[in-house]
C-alpha positions in Angstrom: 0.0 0.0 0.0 1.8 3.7 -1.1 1.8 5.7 1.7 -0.9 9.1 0.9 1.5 11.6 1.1 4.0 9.6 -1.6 1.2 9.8 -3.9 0.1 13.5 -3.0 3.7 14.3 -3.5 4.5 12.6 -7.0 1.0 14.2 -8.0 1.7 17.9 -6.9 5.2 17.5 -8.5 3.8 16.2 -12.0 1.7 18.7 -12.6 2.5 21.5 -14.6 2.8 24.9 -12.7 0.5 26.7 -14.5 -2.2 24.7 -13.8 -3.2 25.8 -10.6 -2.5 29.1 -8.3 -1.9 27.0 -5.1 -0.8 23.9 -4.7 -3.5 20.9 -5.8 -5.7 19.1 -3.1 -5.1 14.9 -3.8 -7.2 13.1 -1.6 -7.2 9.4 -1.6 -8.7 5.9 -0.9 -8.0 2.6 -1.4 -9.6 3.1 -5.3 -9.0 6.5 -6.3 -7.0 9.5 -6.7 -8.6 13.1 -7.0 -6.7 16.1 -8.0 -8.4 19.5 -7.4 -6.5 22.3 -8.3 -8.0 26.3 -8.2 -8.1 28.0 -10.8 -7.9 31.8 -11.5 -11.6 33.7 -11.0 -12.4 35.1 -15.0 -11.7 38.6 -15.3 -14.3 41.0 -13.5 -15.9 38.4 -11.2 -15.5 39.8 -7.3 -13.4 37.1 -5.3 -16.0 37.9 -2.8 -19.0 37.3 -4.6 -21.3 34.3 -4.1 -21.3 33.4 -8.0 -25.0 31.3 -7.5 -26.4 35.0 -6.7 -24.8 36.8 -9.9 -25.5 34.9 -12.8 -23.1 36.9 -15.2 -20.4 35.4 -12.7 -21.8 32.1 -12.4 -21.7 31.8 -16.4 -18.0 33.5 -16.2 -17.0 30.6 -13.8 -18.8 27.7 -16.0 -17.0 29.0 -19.0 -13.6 29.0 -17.3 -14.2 25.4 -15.8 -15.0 24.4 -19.1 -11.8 26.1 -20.5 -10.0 24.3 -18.5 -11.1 21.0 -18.3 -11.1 21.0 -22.7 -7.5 22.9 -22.5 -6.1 20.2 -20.2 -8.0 17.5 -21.4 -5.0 15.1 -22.8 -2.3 16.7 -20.5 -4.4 15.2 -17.5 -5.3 11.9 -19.5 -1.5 11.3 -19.6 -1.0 11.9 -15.9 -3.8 10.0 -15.2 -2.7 7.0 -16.7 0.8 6.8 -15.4 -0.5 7.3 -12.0 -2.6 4.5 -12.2 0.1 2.4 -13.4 2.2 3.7 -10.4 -0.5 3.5 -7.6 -2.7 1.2 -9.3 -5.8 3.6 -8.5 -8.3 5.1 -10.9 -7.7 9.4 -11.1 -10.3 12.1 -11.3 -9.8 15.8 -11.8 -11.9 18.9 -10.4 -11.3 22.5 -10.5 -12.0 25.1 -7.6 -13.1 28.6 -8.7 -14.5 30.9 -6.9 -16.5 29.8 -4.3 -17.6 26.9 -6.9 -15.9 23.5 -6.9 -16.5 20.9 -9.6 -15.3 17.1 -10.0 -15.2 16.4 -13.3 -15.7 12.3 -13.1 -15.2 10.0 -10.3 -16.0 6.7 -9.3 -19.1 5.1 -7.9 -17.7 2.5 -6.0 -20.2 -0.2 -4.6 -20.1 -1.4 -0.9 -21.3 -4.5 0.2 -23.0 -4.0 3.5 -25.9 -5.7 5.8 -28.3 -3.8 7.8 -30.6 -4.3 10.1 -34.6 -3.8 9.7 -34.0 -0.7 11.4 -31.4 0.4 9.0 -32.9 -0.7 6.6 -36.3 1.2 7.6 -34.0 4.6 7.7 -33.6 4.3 4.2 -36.7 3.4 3.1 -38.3 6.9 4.8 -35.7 8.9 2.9 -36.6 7.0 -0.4 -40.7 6.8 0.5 -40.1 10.6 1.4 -38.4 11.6 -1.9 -34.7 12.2 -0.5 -33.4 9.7 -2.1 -33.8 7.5 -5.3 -32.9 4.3 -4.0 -31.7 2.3 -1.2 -28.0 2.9 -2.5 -28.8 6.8 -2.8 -30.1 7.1 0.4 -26.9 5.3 2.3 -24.7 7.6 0.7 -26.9 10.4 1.8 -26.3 9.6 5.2 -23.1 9.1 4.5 -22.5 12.3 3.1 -24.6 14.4 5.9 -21.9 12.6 8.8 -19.1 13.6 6.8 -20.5 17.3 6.5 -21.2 17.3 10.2 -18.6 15.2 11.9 -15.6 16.3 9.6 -13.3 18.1 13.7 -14.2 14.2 14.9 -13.2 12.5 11.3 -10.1 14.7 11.3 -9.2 13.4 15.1 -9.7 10.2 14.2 -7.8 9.8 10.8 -5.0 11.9 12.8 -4.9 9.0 15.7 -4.9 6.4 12.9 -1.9 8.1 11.4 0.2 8.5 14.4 -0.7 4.1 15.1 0.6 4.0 11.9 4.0 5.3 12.8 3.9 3.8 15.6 3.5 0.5 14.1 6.6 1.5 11.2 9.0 2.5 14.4 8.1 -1.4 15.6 10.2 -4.3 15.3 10.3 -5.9 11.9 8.4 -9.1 11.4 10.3 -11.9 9.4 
C-alpha cells in the first residue's frame, strides 16, 4: 500500500505549474485519486462574490471550468494514466473557482453492507419521502450528511490512525 502523502507528493510534482494558483488538493482511498486544483476567477468576477447570486459570474465561472477541463483535457489523461500504473488507483480531476468546486468524473464505488430492519427502515423513509432514489442513494446520503457534520471528529480520528501508523513503522520488523 503507497503511503498518501507519496502519492500527494509525486502528483503535486507532475503537474504543470500553471495549472493551478496554489498547490492541488489529492485526496485518496484505497480506489481512487482526486486532484483539485484552483483555478484563477475570470476577469471581472469579485473574489467575494457568491457566483450562485450573480448569474453573469456564475456563467464566467462555468466558461472558465470548461476552458480548462477541454484545455487540459490530454495533459491530465496522460498523468492520469501513469499514476494509475504507479498506484494502481483510478484518477479524477476537479477545479475550484471561486466559491464553486466541480469534479469532473469519479468513481461510484459499490459497498457490500448488511443492515438491520432498522437500518434498513432509515432508508426506506428517505426514499418513500423523496430524498433519495434508491436504497444505495439514500446510504450515501447519510453518508454524506456525517461527513458534513462530523468532519473536527473525522479529522481526530484519521489523525490517531496516522500516528498508530508510525507507531506501528518504528516497531520491530516481522520476518
Amino acid at each position: 500500500m503507497v503511503d498518501n502523502d507519496k502519492i500527494a507528493g509525486w502528483v503535486r510534482g507532475r503537474l504543470p505549474d500553471e495549472w493551478f494558483v496554489e498547490p492541488a488538493e489529492v485526496t485518496t482511498d484505497r480506489e481512487e485519486i482526486i486532484i483539485v486544483g484552483r483555478i484563477p476567477l475570470p476577469d471581472g468576477v469579485d473574489k467575494k462574490a457568491d457566483s450562485k447570486a450573480d448569474g453573469d459570474a456564475e456563467e464566467a465561472i462555468a466558461g472558465r471550468v470548461s476552458r480548462f477541463r477541454e484545455d487540459t483535457r490530454d495533459d491530465r489523461i496522460a498523468i492520469a494514466r501513469e499514476a494509475e500504473r504507479r498506484f494502481g488507483r483510478k484518477v479524477a480531476w476537479g477545479v475550484d473557482c471561486g466559491t464553486e468546486r466541480e469534479i469532473f468524473t469519479n468513481l461510484s464505488v459499490p459497498v457490500m453492507t448488511r443492515l438491520r430492519q432498522p437500518e434498513r427502515l432509515v432508508l426506506d423513509t428517505l426514499v418513500d419521502a423523496g430524498v433519495a432514489r434508491s436504497r444505495s442513494h439514500a446510504l450515501a446520503w447519510c453518508v454524506r450528511l456525517v461527513g458534513d457534520n462530523s468532519q473536527e471528529w473525522l479529522g481526530k480520528l484519521r489523525e490517531a490512525m496516522e500516528q498508530v501508523e508510525r507507531v506501528r513503522d518504528e516497531g520491530p520488523a516481522t520476518t
